[in-house]
TORKE-625664 format. One record per atom (N, C-alpha, C): x, y, z negated; residue in three letters. Coordinates in steps of 0.1 Angstrom, whole numbers, padded with zeros to 4 digits, always signed. Atoms other than C-alpha are relative to their C-alpha. Layout:
<rs>
XYZALA ...
</rs>
This chain:
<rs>
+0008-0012+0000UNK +0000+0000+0000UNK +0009+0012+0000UNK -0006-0007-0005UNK +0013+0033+0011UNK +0002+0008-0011UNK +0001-0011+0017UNK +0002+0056-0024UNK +0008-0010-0009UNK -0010+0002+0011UNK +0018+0028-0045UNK +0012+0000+0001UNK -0013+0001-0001UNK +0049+0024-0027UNK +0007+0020-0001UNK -0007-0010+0005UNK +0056+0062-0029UNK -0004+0006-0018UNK +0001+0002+0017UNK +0043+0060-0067UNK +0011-0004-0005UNK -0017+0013+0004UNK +0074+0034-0073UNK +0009+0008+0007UNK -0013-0005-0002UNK +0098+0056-0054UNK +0001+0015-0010UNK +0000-0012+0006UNK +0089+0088-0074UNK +0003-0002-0016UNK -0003+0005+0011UNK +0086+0068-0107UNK +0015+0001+0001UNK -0018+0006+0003UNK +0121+0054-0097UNK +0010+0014+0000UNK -0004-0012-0002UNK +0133+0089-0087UNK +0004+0007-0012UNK +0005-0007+0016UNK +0121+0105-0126UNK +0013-0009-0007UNK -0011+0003+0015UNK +0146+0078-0142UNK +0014+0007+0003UNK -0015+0000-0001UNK +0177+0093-0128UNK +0007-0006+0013UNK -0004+0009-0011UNK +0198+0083-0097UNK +0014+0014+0000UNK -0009-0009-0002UNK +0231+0101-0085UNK -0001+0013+0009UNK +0002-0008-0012UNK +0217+0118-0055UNK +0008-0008+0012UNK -0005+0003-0014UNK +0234+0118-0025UNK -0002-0004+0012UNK +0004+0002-0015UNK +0232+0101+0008UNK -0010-0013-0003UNK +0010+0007+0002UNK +0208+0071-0011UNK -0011+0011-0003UNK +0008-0010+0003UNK +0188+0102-0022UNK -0006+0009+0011UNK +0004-0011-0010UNK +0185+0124+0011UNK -0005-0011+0009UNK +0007+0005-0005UNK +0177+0090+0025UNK -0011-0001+0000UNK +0014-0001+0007UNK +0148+0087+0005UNK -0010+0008+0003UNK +0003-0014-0002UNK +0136+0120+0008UNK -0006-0001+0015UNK +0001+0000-0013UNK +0139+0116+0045UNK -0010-0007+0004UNK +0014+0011-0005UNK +0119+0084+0049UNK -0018+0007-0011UNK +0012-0003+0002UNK +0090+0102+0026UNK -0005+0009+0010UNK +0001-0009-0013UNK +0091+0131+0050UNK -0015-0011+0009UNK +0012+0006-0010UNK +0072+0110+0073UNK -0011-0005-0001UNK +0010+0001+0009UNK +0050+0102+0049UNK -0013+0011-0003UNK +0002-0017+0004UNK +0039+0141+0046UNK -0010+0003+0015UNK +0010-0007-0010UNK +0022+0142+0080UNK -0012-0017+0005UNK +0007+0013+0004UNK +0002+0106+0071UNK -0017+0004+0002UNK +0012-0009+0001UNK -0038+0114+0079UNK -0007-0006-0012UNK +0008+0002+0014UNK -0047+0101+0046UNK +0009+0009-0013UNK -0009-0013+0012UNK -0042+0135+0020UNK +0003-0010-0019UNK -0006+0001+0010UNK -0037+0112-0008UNK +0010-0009-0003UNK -0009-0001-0003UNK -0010+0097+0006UNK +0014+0007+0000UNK -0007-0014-0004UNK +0004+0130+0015UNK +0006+0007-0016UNK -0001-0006+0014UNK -0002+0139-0023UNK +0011-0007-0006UNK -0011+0011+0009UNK +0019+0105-0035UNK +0008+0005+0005UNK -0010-0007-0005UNK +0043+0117-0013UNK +0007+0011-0003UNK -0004-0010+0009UNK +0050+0148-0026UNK +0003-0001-0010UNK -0002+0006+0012UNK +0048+0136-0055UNK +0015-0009-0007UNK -0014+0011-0001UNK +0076+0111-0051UNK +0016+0009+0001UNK -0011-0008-0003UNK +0095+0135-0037UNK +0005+0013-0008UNK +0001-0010+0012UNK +0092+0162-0068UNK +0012-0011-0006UNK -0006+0004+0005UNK +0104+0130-0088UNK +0015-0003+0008UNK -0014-0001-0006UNK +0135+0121-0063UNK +0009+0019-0005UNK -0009-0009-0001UNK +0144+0158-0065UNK +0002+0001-0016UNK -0004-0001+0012UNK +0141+0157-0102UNK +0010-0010-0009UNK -0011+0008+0004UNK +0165+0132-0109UNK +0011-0003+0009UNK -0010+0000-0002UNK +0188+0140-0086UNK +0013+0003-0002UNK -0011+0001+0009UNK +0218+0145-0109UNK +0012+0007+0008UNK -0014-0009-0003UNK +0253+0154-0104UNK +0001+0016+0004UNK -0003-0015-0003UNK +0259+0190-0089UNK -0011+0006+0008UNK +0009-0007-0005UNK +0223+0195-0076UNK -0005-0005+0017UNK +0005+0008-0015UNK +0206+0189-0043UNK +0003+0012+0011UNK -0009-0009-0009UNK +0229+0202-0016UNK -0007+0009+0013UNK +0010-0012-0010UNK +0220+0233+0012UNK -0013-0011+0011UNK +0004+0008-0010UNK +0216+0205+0039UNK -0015-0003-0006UNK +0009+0008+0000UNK +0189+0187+0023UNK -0014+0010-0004UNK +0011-0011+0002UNK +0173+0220+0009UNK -0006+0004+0013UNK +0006-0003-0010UNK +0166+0230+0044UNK -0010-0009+0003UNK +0010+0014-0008UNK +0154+0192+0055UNK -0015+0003-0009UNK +0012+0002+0011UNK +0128+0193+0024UNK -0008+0014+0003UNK +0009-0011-0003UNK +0117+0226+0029UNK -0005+0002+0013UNK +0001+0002-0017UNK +0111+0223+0066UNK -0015-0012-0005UNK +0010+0012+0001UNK +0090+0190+0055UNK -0010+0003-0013UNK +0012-0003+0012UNK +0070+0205+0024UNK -0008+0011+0005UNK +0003-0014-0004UNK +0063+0237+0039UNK -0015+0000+0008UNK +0014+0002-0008UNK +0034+0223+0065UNK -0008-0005-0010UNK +0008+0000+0011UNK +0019+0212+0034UNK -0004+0006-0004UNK +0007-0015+0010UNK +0015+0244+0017UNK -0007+0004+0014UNK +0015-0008-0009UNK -0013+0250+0055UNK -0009-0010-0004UNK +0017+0009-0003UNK -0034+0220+0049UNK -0010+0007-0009UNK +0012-0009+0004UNK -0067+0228+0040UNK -0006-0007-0012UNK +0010+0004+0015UNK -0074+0208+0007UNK +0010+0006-0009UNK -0007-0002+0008UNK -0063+0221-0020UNK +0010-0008-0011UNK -0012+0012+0007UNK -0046+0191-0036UNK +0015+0005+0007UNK -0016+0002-0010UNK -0020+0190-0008UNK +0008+0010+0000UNK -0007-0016-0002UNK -0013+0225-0012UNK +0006+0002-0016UNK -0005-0003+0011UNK -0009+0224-0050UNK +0012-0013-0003UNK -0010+0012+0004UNK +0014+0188-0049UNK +0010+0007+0012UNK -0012-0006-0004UNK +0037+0206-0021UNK +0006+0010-0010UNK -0006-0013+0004UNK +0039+0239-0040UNK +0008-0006-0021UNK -0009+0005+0007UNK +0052+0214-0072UNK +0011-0009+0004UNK -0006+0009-0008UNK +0073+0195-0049UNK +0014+0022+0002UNK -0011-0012+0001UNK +0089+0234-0039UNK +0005+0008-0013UNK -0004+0002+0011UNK +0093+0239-0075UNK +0011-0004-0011UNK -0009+0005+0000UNK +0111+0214-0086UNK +0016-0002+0008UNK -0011-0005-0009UNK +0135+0218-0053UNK +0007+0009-0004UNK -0006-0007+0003UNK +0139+0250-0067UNK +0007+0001-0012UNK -0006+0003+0018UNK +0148+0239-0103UNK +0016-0014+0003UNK -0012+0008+0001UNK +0173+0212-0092UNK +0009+0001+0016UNK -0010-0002-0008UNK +0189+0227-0059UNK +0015+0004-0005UNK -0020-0006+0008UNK +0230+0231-0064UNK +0002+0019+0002UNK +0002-0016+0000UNK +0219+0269-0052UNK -0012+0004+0003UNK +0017-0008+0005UNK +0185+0282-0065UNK +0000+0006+0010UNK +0001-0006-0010UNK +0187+0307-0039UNK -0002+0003+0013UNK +0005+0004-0014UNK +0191+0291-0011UNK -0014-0007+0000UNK +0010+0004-0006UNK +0156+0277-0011UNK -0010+0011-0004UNK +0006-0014+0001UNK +0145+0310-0020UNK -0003+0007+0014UNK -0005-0007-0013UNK +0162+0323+0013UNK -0007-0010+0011UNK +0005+0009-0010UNK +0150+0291+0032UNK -0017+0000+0002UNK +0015-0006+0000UNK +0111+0303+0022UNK +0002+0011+0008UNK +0001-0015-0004UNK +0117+0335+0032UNK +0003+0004+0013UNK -0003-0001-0011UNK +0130+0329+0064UNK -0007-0011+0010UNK +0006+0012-0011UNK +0108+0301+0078UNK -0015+0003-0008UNK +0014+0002+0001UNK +0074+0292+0062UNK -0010+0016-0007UNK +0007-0012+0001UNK +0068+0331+0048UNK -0003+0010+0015UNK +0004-0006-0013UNK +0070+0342+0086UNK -0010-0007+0007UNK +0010+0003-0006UNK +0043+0320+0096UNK -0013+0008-0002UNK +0012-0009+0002UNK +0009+0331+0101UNK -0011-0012-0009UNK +0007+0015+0005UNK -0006+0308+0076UNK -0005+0010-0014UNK +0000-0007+0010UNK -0023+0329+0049UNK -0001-0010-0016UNK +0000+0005+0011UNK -0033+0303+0022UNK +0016-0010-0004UNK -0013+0002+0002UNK +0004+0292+0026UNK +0011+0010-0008UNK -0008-0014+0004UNK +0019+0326+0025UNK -0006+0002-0016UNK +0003+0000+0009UNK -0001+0332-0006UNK +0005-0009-0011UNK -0004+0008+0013UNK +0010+0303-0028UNK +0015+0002+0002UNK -0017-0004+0006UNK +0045+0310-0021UNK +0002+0012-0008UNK -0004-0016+0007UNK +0042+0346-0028UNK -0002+0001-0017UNK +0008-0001+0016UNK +0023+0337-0060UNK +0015-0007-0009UNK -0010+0005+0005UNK +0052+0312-0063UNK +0012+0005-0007UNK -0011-0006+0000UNK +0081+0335-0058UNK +0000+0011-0009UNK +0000-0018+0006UNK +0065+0367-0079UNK +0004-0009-0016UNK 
</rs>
């Protein structure tokens, strides 16, 4: 089943892991997960992917991957339920609490998904970012 297997990767994620290239793989394969047409899916997914980034350990989750994840959470914050839109916007959250530079995913909002024309998007970042 598709919600429990990213339940068990997010679980697994929360205990701790080193990061890295098992970590950005992870990440990667939920990604695909994220444009799934069932939103509660979409939600475990995010979800999973909060816990991956919160136990990514050592020196933080590097630019590269801040871009990949933000690129892949970002179409989340248009969908039109509001679940999807509140499990991405704790998904960009956590990104921003365990990136190795807070700022860059500041800068990678601000330069991609705040120039869209997406107003209930634009809005939860802005709410996010004030």
């Amino acid at each position: 089943d598709r919600i429990a297997a990213c339940e068990a990767i997010g679980d697994a994620g929360r205990q701790g892991h080193s990061g890295g290239r098992a970590a950005t793989d992870t990440v990667t394969a939920l990604r695909q997960r994220l444009r799934d047409s069932n939103s509660l899916v979409v939600c475990a997914a995010l979800s999973a992917i909060e816990g991956v980034l919160a136990g990514w350990g050592g020196s933080g989750v590097p630019d590269k991957a801040v871009r990949a994840i933000t690129t892949g959470v970002s179409s989340c914050l248009q969908d039109s339920k509001p679940a999807v839109r509140k499990a991405a916007l704790g998904a960009v959250q956590e990104l921003h609490r365990s990136a190795a530079h807070p700022d860059r995913v500041v800068s990678e909002i601000a330069s991609g998904p705040l120039q869209q024309d997406a107003p209930a998007m634009r809005e939860a970042l802005l709410r996010w970012l004030v």
